[in-house]
N, C-alpha and C positions, 0 to 999 in steps of 0.2 A: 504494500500500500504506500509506503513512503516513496518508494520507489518511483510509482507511481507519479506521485506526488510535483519529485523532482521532477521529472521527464515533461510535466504538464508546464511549469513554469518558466518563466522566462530567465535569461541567465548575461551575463556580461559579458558581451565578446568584441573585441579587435574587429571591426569592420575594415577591409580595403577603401569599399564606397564610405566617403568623409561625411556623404548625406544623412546616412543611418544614426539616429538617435540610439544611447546606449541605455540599456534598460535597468535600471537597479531598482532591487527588491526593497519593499519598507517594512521590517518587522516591530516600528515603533511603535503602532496599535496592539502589538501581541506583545511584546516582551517592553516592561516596563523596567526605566533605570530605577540602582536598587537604591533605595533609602539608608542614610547612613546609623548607624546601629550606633546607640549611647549607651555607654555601660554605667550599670546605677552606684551612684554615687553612695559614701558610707550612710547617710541618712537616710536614703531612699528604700535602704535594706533593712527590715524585722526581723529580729529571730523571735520567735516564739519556743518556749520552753519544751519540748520532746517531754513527752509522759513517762513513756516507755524506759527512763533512764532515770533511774533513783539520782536525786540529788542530795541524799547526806553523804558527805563525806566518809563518813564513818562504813559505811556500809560499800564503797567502795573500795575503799583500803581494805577492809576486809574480801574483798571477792579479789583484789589483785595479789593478797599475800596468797590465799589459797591457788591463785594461778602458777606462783613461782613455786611453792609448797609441791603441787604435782608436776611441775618441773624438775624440782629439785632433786629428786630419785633417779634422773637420768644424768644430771650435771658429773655423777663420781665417770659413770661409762662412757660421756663423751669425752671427760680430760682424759680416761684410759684409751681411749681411742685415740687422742690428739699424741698422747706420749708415746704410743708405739708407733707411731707415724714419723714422731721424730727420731727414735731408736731405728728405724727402720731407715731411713735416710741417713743417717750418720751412718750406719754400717753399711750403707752404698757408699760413700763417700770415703771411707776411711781403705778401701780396692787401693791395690795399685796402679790401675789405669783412671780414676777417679778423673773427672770432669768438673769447668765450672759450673755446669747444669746440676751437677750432683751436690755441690756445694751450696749451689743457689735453689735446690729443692732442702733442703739441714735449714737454711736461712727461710725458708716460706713455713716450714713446720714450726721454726722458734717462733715467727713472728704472728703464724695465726693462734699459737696456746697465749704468745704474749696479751693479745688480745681478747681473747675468750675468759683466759684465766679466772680475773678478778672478778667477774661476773659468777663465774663456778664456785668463787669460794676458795680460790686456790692463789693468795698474793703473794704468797712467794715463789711460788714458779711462773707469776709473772714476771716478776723481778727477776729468776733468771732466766727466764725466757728473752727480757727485753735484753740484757747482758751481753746472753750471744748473741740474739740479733747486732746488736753494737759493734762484737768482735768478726762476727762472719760480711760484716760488710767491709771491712778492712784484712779479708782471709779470702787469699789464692789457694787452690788446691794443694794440700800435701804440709801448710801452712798452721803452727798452732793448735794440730793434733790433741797435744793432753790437754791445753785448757777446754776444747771442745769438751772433750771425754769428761772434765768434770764437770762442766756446765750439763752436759747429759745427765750423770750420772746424780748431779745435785737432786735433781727433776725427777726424776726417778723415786731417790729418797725421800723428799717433800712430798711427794703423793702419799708414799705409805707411813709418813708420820703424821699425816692429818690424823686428829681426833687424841692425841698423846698428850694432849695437855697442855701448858705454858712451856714447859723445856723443850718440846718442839719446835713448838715455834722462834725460841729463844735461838737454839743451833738453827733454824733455818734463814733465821736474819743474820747471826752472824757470817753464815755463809755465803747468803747475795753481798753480805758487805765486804766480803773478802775476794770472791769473785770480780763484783765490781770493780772495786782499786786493781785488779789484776788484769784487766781488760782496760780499767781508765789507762794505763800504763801502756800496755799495748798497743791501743790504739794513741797514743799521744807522741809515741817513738817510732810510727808506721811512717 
């Protein structure tokens, strides 16, 4: 039908003969220009209150804790997951034909626990987590070996001391603290 359409109408052509009127279509009865579009200004906009959305406070705080509450039972198995990711990369990396890539995958495992961490409940291995990330951004392959191996192994430790009490936590800050200067060091003499 459109086809049609076309084919009936008249069209704009190049005449040789200079006499010939050129015929242009009007679609300015059909297709109207568009109006230009105001976006409403702050006053112009209402909110009205949603029903459906308790507004005590109280009772929100209450429904977000219990959200992290049945969270919270997966947080130990995802830092286990994230820690043998990083085991598991650093023992690619530690080969003797070891790669930047292999190096720069030990460096994206530190830096996504660094990340994740302190959210899991786990601040001291984000502290050393961020550590090596620190040192593996200043580490060439083959480079800096045993500090790695204890920044691993600290992480390691600090997993299975959660829950030990204050003297856990007590050796595991002294240890980001010592790691740390060990790495400030490193990286300042790189």
């Amino acid at each position: 039908m459109f086809k049609n359409l076309l084919t009936v109408l008249p069209t704009r052509r190049k005449s040789t003969n200079s006499n010939t009127a050129e015929v242009t279509i009007d679609i300015s009865r059909v297709i109207k220009p568009a109006e230009p579009v105001r976006a409403p200004l702050p006053a112009d906009i209402s909110v009205e209150p949603d029903e459906s959305i308790p507004a005590n406070t109280e009772v929100l705080g209450s429904l977000a804790e219990d959200a992290v509450d049945s969270l919270s039972s997966q947080f130990e198995a995802w830092m286990q997951g994230d820690l043998n990711e990083l085991v598991r990369a650093w023992g690619v990396a530690q080969e003797p034909d070891a790669t930047a890539d292999d190096y720069r995958a030990v460096f994206t495992a530190a830096h996504n626990i660094k990340g994740a961490a302190n959210s899991y409940g786990y601040p001291a291995i984000a502290r050393l987590c961020g550590s090596l990330s620190r040192l593996l951004g200043d580490t060439r392959p083959g480079e800096n070996a045993a500090l790695i191996n204890l920044h691993v192994e600290a992480c390691r430790a600090a997993f299975n001391s959660i829950g030990q009490g204050s003297d856990g936590q007590s050796i595991a800050d002294a240890v980001c603290e010592a790691l740390e200067e060990r790495v400030a060091l490193k990286v300042a003499n790189a």
